[in-house]
C-alpha positions in Angstrom: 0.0 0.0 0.0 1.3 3.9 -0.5 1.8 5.1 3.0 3.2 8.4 1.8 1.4 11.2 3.9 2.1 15.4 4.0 1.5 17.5 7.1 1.0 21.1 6.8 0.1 23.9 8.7 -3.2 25.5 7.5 -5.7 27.8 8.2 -9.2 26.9 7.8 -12.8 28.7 9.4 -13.6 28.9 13.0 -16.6 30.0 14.8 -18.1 33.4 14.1 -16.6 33.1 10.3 -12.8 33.9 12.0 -10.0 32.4 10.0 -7.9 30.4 12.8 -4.6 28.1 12.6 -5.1 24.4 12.0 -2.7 21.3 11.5 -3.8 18.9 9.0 -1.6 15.7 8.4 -3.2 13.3 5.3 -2.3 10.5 3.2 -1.2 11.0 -0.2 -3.5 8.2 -1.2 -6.6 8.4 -3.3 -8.7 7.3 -0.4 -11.4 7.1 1.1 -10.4 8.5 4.2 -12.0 9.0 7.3 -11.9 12.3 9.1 -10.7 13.0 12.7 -10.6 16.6 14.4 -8.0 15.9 17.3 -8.8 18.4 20.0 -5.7 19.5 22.1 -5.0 19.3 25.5 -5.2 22.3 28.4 -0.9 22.9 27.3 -2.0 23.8 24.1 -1.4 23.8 20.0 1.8 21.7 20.6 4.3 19.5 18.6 3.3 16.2 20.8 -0.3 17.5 20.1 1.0 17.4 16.3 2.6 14.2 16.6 -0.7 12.4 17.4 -2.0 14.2 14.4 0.5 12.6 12.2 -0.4 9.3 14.2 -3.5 9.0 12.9 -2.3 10.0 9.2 -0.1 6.8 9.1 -3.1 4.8 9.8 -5.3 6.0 6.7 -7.1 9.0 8.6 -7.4 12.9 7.4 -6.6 14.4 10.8 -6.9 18.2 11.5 -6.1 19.7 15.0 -7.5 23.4 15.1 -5.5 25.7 17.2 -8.1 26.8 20.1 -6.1 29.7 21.3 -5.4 30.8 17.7 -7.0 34.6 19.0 -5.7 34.8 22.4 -2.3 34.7 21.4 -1.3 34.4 17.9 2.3 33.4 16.7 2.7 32.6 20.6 4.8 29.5 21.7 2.2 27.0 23.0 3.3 27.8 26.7 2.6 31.3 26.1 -0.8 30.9 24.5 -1.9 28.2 26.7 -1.3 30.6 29.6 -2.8 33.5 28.3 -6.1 31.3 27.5 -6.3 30.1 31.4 -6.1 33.3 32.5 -9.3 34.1 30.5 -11.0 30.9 31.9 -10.3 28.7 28.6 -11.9 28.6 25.6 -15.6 29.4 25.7 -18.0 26.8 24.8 -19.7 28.1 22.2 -16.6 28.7 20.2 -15.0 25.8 20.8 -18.0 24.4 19.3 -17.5 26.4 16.3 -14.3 26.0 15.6 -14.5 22.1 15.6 -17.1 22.4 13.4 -15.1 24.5 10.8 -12.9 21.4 10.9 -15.2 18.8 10.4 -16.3 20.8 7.4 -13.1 21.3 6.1 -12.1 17.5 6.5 -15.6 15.9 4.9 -14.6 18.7 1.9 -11.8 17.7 1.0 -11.7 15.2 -2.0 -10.6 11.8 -0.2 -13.1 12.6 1.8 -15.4 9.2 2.8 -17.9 11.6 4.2 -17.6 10.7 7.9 -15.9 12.6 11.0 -15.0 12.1 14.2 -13.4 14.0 16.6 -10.9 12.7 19.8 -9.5 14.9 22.7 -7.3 14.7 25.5 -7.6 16.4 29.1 -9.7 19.6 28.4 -10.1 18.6 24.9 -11.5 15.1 26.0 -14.8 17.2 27.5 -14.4 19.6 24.5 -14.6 16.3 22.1 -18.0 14.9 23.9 -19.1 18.5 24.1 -18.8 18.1 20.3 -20.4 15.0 19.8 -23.3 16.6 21.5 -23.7 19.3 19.4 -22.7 18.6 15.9 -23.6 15.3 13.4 -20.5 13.2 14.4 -19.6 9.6 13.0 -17.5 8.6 16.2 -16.2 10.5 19.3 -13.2 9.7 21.9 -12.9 11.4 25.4 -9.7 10.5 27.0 -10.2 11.9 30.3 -11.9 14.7 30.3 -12.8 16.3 33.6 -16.1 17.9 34.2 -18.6 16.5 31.5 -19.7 15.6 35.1 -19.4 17.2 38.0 -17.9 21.2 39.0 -14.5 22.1 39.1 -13.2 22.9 42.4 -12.6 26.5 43.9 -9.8 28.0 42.3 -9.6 26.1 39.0 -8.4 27.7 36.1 -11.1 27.1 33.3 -14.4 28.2 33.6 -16.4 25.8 32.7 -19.8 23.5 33.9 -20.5 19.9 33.5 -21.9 18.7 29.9 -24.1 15.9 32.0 -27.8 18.0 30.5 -26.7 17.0 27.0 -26.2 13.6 27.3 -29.9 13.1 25.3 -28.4 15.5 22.2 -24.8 13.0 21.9 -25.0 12.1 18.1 -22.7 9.0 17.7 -21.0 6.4 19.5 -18.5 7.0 22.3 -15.1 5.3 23.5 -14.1 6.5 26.4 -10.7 6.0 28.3 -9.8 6.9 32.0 -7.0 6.4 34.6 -8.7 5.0 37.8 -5.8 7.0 39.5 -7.4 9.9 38.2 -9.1 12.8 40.4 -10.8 14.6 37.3 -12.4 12.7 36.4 -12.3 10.6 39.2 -13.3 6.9 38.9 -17.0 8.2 40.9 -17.5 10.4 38.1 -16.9 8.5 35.2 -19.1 5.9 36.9 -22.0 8.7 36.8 -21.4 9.3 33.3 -21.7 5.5 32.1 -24.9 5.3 34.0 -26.1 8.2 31.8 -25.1 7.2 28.9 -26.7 3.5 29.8 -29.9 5.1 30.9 -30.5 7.3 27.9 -29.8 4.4 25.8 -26.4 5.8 24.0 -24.1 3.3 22.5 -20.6 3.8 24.7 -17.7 2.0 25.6 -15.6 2.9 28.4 -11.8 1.1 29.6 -10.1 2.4 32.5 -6.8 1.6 33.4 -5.2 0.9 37.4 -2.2 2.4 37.5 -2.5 5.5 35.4 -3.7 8.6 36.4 -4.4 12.1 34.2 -2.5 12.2 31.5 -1.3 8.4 31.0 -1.3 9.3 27.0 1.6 12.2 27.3 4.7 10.7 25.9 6.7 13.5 27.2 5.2 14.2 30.5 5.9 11.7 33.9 2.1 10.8 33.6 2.8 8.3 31.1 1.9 5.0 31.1 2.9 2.9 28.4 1.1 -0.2 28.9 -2.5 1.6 29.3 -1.5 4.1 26.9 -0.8 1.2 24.0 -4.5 -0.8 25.0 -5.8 2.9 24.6 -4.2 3.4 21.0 -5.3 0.2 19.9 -9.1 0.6 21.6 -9.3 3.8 19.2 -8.0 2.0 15.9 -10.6 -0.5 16.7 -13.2 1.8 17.2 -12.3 4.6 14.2 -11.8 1.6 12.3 -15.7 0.2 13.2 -17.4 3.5 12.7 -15.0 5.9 10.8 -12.7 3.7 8.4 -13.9 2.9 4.6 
């Protein structure tokens, strides 16, 4: 098979019609492809962000990761940016929705396009991905660990934001969800109280959680890391893109 891909940095249209910073990474063959909006983490717009972009270009994906904090702080280093963002409480719901919505449109565009989208995000981004799901016409969504889609932050947190539990009923497409039992957000009780959610509005999820590994098990470069739950996570998403997005 040709496994050639090209990443590129792009710019493609956010919420409100604003023309924000994106990284797309795609294979160079004729397709179909599947689409996947990767949403980034609370850190920011950065290269192990981009990395997991590329990731899912070597498996046969489109992948597009918009740069949420592309207004706060443009040209910015991610540390910058992603600091400038907390101290306005994070990126606003609304837009967020928006802007992931721009890159769904811009992925199911382009040519090799097999007309189906899916988003997946990490820490912040793993509420901002169900958040998503629940608010646009997905194919697929992944939340690794993302606090609050139940339950309120704690006095003194960074982000404003409020739990995503009322939209449960509007969640468009299947779910895959993967937690750290270490974890405190979520915390093992909360993603407990989302399953039963889920389960009792009759919307096709599937959760794995890992002993051992706490918030951020999937960071590569961070002490969080855990390789063993991070590889059974990597291959629970290319079985699950590969059920609902692939083809």
């Amino acid at each position: 098979m040709y496994d050639a891909m090209m990443a590129e940095t792009i710019s493609i249209t956010g919420h409100g019609g604003d023309r924000i910073e994106a990284y797309l990474a795609r294979p160079l063959g004729p397709g179909p492809h599947g689409g996947v909006v990767v949403i980034h983490h609370m850190p920011g717009y950065d290269a192990p962000t981009k990395e997991i972009v590329r990731r899912f270009a070597a498996h046969g994906y489109a992948a597009l990761c918009p740069n949420l904090y592309s207004r706060e702080a443009p040209g910015a280093s991610p540390d910058d940016a992603a600091a400038t963002a907390r101290a306005r409480g994070g990126v606003p719901d609304e837009r967020l929705v928006g802007d992931v919505g721009g890159a769904v449109e811009y992925l199911r565009a382009m040519p090799a396009s097999n007309g189906k989208a899916a988003t997946i995000g990490y820490c912040s981004g793993g509420r901002q991905s169900f958040l998503a799901a629940c608010s646009l016409r997905l194919d697929a969504a992944v939340d690794c660990y993302g606090a609050f889609v139940v339950g309120t932050p704690p006095d003194g947190y960074p982000l404003q934001v409020r739990p995503l539990a009322h939209l449960i009923p509007e969640l468009s497409c299947p779910l895959l969800g993967l937690f750290g039992n270490e974890d405190k957000y979520p915390s093992p009780e909360q993603v407990d109280e989302l399953d039963k959610g889920l389960t009792a509005a009759g919307k096709p999820h599937e959760f794995h959680r890992y002993d051992g590994a706490g918030h951020a098990f999937f960071a590569v470069d961070r002490p969080s890391y855990r390789p063993e739950s991070a590889n059974d996570g990597w291959a629970r998403i290319w079985d699950f893109f590969g059920a609902h997005l692939a083809g």
